[in-house]
C-alpha positions in Angstrom: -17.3 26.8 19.4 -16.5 23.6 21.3 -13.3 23.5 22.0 -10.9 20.5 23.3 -7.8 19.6 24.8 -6.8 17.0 22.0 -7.6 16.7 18.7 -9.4 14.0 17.1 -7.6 12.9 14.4 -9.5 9.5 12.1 -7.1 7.2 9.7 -9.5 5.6 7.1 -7.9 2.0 6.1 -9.6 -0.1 3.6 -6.6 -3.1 3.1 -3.9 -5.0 4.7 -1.5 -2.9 2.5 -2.3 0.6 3.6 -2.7 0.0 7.4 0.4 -1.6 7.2 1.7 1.5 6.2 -0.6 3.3 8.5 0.2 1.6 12.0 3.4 3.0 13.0 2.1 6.6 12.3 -1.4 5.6 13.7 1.1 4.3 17.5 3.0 7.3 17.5 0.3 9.8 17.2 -1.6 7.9 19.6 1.5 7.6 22.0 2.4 11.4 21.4 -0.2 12.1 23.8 -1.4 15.0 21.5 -4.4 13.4 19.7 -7.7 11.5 20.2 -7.1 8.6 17.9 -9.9 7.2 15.7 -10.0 4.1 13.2 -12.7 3.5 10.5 -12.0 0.4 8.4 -13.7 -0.4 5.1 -13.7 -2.5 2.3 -11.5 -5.4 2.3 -10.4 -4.9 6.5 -14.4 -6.7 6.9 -13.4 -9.3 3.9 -12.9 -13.1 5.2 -12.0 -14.3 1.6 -9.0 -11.2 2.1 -8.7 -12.4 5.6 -10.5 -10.5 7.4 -7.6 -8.3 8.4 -9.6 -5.8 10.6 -9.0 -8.4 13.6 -5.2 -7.3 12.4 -5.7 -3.7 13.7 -7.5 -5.0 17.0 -4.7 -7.8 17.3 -2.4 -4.8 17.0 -3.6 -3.2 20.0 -6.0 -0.6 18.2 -9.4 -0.1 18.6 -11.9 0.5 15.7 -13.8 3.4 15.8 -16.3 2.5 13.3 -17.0 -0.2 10.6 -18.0 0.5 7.4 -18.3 -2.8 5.0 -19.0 -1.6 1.4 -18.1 -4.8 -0.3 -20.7 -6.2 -3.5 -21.1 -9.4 -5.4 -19.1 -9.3 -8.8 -15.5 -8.4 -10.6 -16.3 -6.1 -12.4 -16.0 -2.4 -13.3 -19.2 -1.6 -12.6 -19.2 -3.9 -8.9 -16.1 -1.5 -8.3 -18.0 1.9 -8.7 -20.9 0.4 -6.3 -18.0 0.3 -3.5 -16.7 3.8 -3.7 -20.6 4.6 -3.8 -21.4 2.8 -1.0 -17.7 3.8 0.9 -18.4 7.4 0.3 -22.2 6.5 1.7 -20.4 4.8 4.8 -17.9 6.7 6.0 -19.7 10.1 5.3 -21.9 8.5 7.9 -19.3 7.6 10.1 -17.4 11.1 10.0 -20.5 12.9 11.0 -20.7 10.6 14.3 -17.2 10.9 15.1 -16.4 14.7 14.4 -12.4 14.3 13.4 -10.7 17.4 13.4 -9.0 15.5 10.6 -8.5 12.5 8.3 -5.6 10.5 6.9 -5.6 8.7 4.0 -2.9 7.1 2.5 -2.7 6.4 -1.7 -4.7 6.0 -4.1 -7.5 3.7 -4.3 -11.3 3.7 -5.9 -12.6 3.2 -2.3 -10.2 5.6 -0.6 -11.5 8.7 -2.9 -15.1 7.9 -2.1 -14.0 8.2 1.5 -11.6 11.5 0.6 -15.2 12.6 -1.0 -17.0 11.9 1.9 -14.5 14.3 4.7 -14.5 17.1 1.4 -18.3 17.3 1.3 -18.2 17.6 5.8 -15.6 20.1 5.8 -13.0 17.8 7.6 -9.4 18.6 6.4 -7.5 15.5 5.0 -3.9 15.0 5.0 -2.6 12.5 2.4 0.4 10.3 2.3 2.2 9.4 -0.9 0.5 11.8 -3.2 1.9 13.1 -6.5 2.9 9.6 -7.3 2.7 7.8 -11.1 1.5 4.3 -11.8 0.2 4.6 -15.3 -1.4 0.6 -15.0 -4.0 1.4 -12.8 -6.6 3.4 -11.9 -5.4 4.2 -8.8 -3.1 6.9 -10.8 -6.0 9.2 -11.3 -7.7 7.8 -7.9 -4.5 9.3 -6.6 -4.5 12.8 -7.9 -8.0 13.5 -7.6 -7.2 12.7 -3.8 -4.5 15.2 -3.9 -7.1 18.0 -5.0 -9.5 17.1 -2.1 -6.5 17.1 0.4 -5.1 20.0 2.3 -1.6 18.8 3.8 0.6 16.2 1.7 3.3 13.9 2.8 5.1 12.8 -0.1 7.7 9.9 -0.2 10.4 11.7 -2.1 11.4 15.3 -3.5 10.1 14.7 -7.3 6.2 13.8 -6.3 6.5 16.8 -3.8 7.1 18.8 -6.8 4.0 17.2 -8.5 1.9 18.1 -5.6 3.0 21.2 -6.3 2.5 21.5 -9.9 -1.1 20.4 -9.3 -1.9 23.8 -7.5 -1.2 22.8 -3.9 0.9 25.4 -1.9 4.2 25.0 -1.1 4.0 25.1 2.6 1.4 22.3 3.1 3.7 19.6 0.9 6.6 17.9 2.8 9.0 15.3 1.6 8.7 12.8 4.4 10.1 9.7 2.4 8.5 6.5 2.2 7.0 5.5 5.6 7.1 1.5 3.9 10.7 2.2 4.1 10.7 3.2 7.5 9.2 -0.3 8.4 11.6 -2.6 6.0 14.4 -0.7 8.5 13.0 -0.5 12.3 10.0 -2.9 12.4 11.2 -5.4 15.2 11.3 -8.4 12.9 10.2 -12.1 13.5 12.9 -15.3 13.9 13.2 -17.1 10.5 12.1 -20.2 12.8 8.6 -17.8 13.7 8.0 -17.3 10.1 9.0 -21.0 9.0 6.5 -22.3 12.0 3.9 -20.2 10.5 4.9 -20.8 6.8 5.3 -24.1 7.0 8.6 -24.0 5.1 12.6 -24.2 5.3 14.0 -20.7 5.1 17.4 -22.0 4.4 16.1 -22.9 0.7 15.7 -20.4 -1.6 12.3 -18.7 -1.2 10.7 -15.5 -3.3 7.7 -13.5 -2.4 5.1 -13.2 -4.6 1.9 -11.0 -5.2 0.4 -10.0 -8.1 -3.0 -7.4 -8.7 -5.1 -6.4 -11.5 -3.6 -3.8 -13.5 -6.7 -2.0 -13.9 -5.9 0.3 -16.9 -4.4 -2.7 -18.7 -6.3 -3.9 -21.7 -4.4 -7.1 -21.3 -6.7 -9.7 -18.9 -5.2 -9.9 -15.4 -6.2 -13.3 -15.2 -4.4 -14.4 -18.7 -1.2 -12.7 -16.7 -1.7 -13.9 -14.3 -1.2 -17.6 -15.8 2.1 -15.9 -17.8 3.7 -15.4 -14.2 2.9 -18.7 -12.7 3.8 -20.5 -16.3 7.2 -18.4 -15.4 7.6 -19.9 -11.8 7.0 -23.6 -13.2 10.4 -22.9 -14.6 12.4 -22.2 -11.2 11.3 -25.6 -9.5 13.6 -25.2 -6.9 12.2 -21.9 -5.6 9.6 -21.9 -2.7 7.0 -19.4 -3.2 5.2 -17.2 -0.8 2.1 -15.9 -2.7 -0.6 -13.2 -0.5 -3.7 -12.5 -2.1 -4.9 -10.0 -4.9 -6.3 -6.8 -4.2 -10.2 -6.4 -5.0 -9.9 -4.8 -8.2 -11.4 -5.7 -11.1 -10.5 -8.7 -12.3 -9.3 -10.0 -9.0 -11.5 -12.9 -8.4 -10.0 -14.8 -11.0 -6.4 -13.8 -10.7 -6.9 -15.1 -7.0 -8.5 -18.6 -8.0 -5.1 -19.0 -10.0 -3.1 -18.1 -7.6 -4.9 -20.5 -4.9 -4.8 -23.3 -7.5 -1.1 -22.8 -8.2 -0.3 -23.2 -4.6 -2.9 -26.5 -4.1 -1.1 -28.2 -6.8 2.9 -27.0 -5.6 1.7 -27.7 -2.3 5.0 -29.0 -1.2 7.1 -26.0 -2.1 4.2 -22.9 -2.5 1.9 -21.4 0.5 -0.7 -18.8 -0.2 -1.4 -17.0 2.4 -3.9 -14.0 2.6 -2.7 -11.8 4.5 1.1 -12.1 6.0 0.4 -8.7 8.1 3.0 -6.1 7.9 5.5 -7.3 10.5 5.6 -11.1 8.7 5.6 -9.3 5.4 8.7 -7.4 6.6 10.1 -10.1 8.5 10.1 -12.3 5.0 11.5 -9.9 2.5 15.0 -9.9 3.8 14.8 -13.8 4.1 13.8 -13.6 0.3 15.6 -13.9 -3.0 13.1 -11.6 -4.9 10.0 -10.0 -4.9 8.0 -11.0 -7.9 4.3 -9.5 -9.0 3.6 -5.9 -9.0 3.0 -4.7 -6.2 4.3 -1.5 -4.7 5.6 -3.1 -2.0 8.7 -4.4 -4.6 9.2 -1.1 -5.9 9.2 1.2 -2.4 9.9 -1.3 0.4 11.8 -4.4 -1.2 15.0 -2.5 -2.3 15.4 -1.7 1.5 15.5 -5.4 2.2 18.0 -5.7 0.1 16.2 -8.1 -2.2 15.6 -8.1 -6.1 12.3 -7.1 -7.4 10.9 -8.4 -10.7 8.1 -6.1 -11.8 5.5 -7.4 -14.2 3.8 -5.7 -16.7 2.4 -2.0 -16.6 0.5 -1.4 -13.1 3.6 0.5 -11.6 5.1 2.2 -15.2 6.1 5.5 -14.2 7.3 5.2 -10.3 10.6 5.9 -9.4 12.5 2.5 -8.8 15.9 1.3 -7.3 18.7 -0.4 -9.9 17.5 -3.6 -8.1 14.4 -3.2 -9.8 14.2 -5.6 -12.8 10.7 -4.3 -14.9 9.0 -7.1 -17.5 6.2 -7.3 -19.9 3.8 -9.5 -18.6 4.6 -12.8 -20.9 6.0 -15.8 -20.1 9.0 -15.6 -21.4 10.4 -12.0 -20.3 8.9 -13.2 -16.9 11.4 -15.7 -16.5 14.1 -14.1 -18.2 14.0 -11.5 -15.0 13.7 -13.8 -12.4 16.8 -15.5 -14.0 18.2 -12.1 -13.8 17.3 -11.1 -10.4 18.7 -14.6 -8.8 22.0 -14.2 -10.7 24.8 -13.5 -8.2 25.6 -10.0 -9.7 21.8 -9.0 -9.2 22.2 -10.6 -5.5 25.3 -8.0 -5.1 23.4 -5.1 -6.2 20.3 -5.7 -3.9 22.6 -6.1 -0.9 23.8 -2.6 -1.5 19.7 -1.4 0.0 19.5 1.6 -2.7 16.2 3.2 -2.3 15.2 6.3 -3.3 12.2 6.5 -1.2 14.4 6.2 1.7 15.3 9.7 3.7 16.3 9.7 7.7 13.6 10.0 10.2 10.0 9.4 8.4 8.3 8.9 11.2 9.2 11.8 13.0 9.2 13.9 9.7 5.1 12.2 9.5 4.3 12.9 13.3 6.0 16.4 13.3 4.6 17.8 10.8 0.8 16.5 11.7 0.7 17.4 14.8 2.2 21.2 13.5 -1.0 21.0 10.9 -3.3 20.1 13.6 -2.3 23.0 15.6 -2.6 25.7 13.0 -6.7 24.2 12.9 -8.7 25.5 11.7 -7.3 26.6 8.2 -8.9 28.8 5.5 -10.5 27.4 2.5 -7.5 26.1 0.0 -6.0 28.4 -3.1 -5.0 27.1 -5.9 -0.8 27.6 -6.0 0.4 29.2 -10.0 3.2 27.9 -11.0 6.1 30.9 -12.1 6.1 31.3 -15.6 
């Protein structure tokens, strides 16, 4: 059996969003000393229409083990299934040239269980971050639990989803309560000057300025692009709010939301920027410059309330996660769309945001991540998985 001073240990990251979550535990494995680090990107990373955001990782000082593009022509259901096909196809591939000891994956997405498919079917142990989570509006939900099954160690972002974890049959001792590594960032990324982001942006800071992104809800029978034109008919109402709008995720659907957005911002050109992809130290370097998050994204449930901004949470793609009181959830019409933005810019809303309730936050993520992956990777290798019976 070969055997090696260091571990090789491969992140899998297939959007802006998750290696934005994925960098600062990507650094500090690779500056523990303890590991071989590896990097495959996928799907929208090899995008340009998404930005193209695998020259992100390289800009961050990574390098990129492998490439695996997966993307197809269509938005569709159907386009969707060919990428986790042809992700599972790729990164099988890449897996059996790069021999991990291990993968992480973070979430939940179609792409992300074809390549939680491909380490299962090799025998390469995965450890997941943010499992046992609930966002009844997309796909992802089930994405996210049949991850969890094909997953050995889990890093949840509070106590409740380590609990899930556990209720789905995973053993005690192999789930750990990390909290939310997007928190971590919101409160130690070293953050840019308002004058860096208004040079980039293009915009005065001083005015009043929301963040906005806004993805298919995939299990929504509502079109996304039809709600799309609900949250933008919204906005039209709050003419004295600058808008910073990042792209759609490649869902389903998200071709067309994206042409709305893009047109919204051509014709506000003097008060909106679309931009698609801010990266996660911009991203976290806005927020607390922001008056609220509006869309529904993630991002406005887990990382915004750390910023101390308002979210306003459209429609049903997030229904069921936790969220802070600064939290304001809306059906996706016009009118209960502006009603919360109306809400989340009143002074008493302001107030409660400032207070930075989150209950994804707990002391020390990143160590509680690091620690407890590099105590996995030296109990490799571990016997086949049980399934963990609840006490009646």
């Amino acid at each position: 059996m070969e055997t090696r001073a260091k571990k090789r240990l491969c992140f899998i990251t297939s959007t802006r969003a998750d290696w934005g979550l994925l960098s600062p535990v990507a650094r500090a494995m690779r500056d523990s000393g303890a590991v071989e680090l590896q990097i495959i990107a996928t799907n929208m990373h090899l995008v340009e229409k998404y930005g193209m955001t695998v020259d992100e990782i390289e800009r961050d000082g990574f390098a990129v083990s492998r490439r695996v593009p997966c993307q197809t022509d269509g938005d569709d259901d159907l386009s969707r299934a060919h990428v986790m096909a042809r992700c599972l196809d790729g990164t099988a591939t890449a897996l059996s040239e790069l021999k991990p000891d291990a993968v992480v994956i973070l979430g939940d997405r179609y792409e992300m269980l074809g390549a939680a498919s491909a380490a299962a079917m090799l025998h390469i142990p995965i450890i997941h971050i943010a499992g046992g989570e609930i966002s009844e509006g997309a796909l992802d939900d089930c994405f996210r639990h049949a991850i969890t099954k094909l997953s050995t160690l889990h890093l949840t972002a509070t106590e409740d989803y380590r609990r899930r974890v556990i209720q789905l049959g995973e053993q005690p001792d192999r789930v750990s309560d990390t909290g939310a590594i997007g928190v971590w960032n919101a409160l130690n990324v070293k953050k840019l000057s308002r004058k860096e982001l208004e040079a980039f942006l293009g915009l005065d800071l001083t005015k009043p300025t929301a963040v906005v992104t806004f993805h298919p809800a995939t299990n929504d029978t509502a079109s996304p692009a039809e709600q799309a034109h609900a949250m933008l008919a919204a906005l039209e109402r709050f003419p004295e709010l600058q808008l910073v709008i990042t792209a759609p995720n490649n869902d389903a659907g998200g071709e067309a939301v994206m042409k709305s957005l893009t047109d919204f911002a051509a014709a506000h050109a003097d008060r909106v920027r679309f931009v698609k992809s801010l990266g996660m130290v911009r991203y976290q370097s806005l927020l607390p410059l922001a008056v609220a998050v509006i869309g529904n994204s993630s991002s406005g449930i887990v990382e915004a309330p750390s910023a101390g901004v308002p979210t306003v949470d459209i429609g049903i793609r997030q229904r069921g996660r936790t969220a802070a009181p600064s939290v304001i959830h809306c059906h996706a019409e016009e009118n209960a769309i502006a009603g919360a933005i109306e809400k989340a810019l009143s002074a008493e809303m302001q107030a409660l945001a400032a207070r930075r309730e989150n209950p994804y936050y707990k002391k020390d993520t990143l160590g509680r991540m690091t620690g407890r992956i590099l105590e996995f990777l030296g109990e490799l290798p571990v016997a086949p998985k049980s399934f963990y019976d609840l006490k009646q």
